[in-house]
PDB file of N, CA, C and O in Angstrom:
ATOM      1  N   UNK A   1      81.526 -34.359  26.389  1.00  0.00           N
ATOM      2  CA  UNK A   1      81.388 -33.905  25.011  1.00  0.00           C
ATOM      3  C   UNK A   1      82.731 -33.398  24.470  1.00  0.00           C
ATOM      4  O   UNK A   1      83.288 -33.970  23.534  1.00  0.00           O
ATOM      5  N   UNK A   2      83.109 -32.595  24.919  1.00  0.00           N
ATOM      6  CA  UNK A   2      84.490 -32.246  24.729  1.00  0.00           C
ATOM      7  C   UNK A   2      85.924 -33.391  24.295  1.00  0.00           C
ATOM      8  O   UNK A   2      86.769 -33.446  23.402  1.00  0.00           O
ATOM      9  N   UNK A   3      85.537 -34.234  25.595  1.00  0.00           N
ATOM     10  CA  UNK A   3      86.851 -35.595  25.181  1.00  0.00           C
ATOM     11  C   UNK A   3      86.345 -36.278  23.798  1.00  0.00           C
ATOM     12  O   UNK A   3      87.216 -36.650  23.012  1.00  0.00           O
ATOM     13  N   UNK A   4      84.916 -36.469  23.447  1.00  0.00           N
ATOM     14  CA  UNK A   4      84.126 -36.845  22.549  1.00  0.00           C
ATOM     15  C   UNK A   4      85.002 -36.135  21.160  1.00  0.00           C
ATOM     16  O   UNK A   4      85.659 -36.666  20.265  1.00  0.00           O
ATOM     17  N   UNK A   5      84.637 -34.576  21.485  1.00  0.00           N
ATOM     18  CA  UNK A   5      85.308 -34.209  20.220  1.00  0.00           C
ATOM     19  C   UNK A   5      86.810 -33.998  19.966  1.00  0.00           C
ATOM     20  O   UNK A   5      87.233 -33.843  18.821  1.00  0.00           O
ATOM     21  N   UNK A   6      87.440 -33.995  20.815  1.00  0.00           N
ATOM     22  CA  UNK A   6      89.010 -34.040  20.680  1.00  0.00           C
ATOM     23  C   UNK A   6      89.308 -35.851  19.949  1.00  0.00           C
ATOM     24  O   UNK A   6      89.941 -36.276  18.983  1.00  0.00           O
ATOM     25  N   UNK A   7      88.819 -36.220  20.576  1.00  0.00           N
ATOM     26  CA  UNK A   7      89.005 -37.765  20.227  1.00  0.00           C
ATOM     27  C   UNK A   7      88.520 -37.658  18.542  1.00  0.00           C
ATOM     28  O   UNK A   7      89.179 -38.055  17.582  1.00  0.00           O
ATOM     29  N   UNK A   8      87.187 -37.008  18.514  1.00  0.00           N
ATOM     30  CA  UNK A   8      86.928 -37.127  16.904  1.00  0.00           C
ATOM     31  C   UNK A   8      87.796 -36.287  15.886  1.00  0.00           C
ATOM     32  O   UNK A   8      87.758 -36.727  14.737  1.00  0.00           O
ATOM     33  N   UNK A   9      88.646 -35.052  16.106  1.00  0.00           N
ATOM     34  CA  UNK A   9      89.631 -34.055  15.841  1.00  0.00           C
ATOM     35  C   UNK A   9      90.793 -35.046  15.500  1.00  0.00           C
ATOM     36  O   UNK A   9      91.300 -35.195  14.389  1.00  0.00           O
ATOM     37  N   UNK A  10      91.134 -35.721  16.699  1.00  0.00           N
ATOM     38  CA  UNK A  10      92.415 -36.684  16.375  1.00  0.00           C
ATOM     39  C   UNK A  10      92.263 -37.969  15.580  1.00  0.00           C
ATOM     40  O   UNK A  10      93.383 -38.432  15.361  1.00  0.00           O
ATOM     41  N   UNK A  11      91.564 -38.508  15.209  1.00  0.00           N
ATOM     42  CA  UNK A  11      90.841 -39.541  14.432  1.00  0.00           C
ATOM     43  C   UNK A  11      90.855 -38.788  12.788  1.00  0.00           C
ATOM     44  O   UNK A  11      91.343 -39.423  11.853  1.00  0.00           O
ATOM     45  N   UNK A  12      90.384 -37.664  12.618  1.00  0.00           N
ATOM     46  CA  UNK A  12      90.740 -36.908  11.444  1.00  0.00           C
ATOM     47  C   UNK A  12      91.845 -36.384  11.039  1.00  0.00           C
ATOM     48  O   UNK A  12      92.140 -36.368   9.844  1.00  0.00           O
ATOM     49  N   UNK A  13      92.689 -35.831  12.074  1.00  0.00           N
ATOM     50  CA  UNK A  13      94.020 -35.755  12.082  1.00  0.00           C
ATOM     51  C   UNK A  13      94.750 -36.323  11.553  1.00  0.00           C
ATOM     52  O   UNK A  13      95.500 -35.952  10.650  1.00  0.00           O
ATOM     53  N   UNK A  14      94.572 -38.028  12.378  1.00  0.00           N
ATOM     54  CA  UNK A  14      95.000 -38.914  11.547  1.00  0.00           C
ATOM     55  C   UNK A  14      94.796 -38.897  10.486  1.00  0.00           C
ATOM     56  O   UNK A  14      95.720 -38.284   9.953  1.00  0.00           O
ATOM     57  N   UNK A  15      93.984 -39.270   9.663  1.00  0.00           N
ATOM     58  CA  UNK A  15      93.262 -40.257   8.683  1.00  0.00           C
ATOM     59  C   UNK A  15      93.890 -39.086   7.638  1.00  0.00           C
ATOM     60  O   UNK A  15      94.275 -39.380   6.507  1.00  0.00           O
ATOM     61  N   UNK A  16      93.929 -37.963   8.088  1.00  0.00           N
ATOM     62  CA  UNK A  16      94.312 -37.117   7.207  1.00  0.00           C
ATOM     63  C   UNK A  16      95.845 -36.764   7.084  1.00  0.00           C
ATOM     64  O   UNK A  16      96.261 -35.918   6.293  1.00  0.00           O
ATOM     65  N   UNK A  17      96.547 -37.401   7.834  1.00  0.00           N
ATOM     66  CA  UNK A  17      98.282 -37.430   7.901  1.00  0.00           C
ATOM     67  C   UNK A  17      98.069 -39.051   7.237  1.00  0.00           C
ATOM     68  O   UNK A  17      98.728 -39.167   6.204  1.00  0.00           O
ATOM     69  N   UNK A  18      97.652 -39.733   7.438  1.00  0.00           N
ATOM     70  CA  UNK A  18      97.954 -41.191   6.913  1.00  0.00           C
ATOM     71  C   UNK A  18      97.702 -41.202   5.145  1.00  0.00           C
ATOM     72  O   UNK A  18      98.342 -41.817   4.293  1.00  0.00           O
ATOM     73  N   UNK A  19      96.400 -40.180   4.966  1.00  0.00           N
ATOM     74  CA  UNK A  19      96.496 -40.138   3.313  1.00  0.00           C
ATOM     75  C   UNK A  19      97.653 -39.516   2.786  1.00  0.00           C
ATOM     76  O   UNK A  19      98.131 -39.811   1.691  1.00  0.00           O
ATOM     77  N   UNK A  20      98.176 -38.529   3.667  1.00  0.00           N
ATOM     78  CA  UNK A  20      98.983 -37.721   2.989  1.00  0.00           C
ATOM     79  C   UNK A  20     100.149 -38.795   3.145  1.00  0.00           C
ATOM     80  O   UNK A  20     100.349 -39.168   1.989  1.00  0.00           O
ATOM     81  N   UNK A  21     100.803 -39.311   3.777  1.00  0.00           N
ATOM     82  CA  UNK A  21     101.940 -40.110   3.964  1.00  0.00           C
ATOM     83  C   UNK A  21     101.412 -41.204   2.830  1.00  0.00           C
ATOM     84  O   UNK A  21     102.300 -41.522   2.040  1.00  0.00           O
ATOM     85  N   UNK A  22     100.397 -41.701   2.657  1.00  0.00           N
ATOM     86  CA  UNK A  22     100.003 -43.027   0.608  1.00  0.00           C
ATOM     87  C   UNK A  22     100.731 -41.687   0.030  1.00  0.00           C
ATOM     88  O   UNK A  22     101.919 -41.587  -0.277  1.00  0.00           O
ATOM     89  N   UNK A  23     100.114 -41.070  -0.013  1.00  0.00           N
ATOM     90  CA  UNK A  23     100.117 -39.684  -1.139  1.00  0.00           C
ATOM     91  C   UNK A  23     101.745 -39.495  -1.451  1.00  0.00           C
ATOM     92  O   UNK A  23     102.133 -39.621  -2.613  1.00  0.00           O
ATOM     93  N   UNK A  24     102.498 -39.251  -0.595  1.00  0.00           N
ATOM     94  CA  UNK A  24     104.272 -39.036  -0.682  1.00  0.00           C
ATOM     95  C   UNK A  24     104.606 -40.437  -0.830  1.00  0.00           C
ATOM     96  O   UNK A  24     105.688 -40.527  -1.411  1.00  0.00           O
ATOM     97  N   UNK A  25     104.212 -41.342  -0.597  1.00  0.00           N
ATOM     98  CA  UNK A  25     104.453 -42.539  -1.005  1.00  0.00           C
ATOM     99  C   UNK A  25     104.502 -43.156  -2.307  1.00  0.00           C
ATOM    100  O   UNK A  25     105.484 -43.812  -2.653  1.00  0.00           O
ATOM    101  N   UNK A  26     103.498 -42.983  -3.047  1.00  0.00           N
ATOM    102  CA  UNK A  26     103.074 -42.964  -4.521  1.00  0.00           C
ATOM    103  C   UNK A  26     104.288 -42.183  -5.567  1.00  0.00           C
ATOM    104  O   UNK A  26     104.964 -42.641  -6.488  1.00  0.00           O
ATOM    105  N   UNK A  27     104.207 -40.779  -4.942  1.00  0.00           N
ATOM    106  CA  UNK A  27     105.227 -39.911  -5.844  1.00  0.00           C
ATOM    107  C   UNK A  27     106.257 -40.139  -5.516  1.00  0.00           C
ATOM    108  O   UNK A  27     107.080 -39.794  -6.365  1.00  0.00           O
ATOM    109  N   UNK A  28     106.924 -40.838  -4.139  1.00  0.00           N
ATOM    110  CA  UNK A  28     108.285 -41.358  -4.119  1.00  0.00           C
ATOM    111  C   UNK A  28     108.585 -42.779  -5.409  1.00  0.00           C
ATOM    112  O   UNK A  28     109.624 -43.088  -5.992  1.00  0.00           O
ATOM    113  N   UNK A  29     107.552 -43.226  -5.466  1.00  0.00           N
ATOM    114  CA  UNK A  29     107.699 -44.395  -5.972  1.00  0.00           C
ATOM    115  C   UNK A  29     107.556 -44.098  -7.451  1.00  0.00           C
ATOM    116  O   UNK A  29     107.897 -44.819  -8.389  1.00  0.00           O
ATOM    117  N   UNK A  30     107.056 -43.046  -7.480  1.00  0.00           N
ATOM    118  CA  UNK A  30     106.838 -43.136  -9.219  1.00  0.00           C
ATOM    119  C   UNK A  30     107.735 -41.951  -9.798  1.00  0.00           C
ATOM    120  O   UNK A  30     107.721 -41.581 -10.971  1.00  0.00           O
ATOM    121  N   UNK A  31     108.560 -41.392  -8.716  1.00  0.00           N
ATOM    122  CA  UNK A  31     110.287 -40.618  -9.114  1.00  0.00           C
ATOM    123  C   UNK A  31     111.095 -41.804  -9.090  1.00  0.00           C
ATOM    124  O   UNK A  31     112.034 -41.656  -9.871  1.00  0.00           O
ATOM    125  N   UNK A  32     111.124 -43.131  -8.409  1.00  0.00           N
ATOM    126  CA  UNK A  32     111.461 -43.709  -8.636  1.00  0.00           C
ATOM    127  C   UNK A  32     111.625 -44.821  -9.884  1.00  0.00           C
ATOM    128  O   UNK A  32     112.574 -45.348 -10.463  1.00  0.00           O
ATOM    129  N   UNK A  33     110.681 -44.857  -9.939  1.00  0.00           N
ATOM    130  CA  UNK A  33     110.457 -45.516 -11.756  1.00  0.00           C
ATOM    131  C   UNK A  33     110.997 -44.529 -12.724  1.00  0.00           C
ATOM    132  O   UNK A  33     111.510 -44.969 -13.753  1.00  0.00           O
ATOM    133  N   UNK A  34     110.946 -43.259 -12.522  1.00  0.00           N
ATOM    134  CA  UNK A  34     111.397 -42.489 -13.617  1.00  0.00           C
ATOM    135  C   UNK A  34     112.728 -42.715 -13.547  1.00  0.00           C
ATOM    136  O   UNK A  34     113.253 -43.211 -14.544  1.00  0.00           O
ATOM    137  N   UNK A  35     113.487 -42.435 -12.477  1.00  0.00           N
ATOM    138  CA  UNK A  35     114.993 -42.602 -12.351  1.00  0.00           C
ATOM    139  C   UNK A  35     115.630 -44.083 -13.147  1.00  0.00           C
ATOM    140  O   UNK A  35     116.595 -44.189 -13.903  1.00  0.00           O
ATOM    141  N   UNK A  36     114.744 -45.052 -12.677  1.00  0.00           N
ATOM    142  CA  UNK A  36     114.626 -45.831 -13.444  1.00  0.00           C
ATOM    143  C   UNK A  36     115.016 -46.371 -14.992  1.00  0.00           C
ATOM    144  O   UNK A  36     115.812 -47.166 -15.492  1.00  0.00           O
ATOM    145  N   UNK A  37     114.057 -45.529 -15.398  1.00  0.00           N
ATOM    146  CA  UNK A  37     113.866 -45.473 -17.154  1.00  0.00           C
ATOM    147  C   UNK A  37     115.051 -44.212 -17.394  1.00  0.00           C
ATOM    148  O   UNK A  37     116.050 -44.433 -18.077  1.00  0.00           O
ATOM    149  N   UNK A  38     114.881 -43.302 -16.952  1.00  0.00           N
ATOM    150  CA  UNK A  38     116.431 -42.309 -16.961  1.00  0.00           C
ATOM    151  C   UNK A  38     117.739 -43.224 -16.934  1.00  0.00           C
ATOM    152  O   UNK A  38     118.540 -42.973 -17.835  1.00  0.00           O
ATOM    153  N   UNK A  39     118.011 -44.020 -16.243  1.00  0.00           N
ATOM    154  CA  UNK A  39     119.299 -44.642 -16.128  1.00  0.00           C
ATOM    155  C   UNK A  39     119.647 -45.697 -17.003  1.00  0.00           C
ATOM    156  O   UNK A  39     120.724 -46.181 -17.351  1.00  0.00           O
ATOM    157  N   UNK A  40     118.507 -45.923 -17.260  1.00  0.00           N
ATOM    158  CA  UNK A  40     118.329 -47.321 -18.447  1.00  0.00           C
ATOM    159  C   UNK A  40     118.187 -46.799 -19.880  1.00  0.00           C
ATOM    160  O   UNK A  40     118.139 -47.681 -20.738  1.00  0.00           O
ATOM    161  N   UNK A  41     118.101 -45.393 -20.346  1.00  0.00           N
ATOM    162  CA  UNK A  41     118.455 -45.016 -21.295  1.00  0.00           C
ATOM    163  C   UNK A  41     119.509 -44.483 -21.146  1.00  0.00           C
ATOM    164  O   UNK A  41     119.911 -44.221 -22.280  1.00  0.00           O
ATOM    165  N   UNK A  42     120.636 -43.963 -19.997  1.00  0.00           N
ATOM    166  CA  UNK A  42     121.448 -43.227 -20.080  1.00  0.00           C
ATOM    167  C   UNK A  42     122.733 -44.708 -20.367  1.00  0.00           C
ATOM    168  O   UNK A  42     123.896 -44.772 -20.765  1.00  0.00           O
ATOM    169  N   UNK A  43     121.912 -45.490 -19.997  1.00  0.00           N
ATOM    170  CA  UNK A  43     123.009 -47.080 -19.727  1.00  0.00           C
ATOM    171  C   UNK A  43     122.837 -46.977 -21.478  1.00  0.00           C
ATOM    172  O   UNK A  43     123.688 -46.320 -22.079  1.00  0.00           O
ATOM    173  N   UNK A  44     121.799 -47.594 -22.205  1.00  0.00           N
ATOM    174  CA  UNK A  44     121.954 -47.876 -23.618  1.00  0.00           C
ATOM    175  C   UNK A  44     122.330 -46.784 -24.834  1.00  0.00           C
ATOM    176  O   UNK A  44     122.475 -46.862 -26.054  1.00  0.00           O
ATOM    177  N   UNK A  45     122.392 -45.932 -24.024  1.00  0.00           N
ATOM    178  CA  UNK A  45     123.006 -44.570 -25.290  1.00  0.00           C
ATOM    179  C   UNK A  45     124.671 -44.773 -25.363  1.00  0.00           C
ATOM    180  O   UNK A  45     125.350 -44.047 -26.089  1.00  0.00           O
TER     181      UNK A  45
END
C-alpha cells in the first residue's frame, strides 16, 4: 500500500510540475510576442 501511494504522490508530482512547465511556457512565449511588437514599433518610429 505504501509503494502504491508513493507511486500515486509521484504521478501527481509530476503532472503537476509538467502543467506548471506549459504554464512558463505560454508566458515565455507570449513576452515573447510582446518584445516582438515592442521592437517593431521601436523599428518604425
Amino acid at each position: 500500500m505504501g509503494k502504491d501511494l508513493a507511486i500515486e504522490a509521484g504521478t501527481a508530482v509530476r503532472f503537476h510540475l509538467e502543467q506548471q512547465l506549459l504554464d512558463e511556457k505560454a508566458r515565455l512565449a507570449h513576452l515573447n510576442n510582446e518584445m516582438d511588437e515592442l521592437e517593431s514599433v521601436l523599428q518604425s518610429s
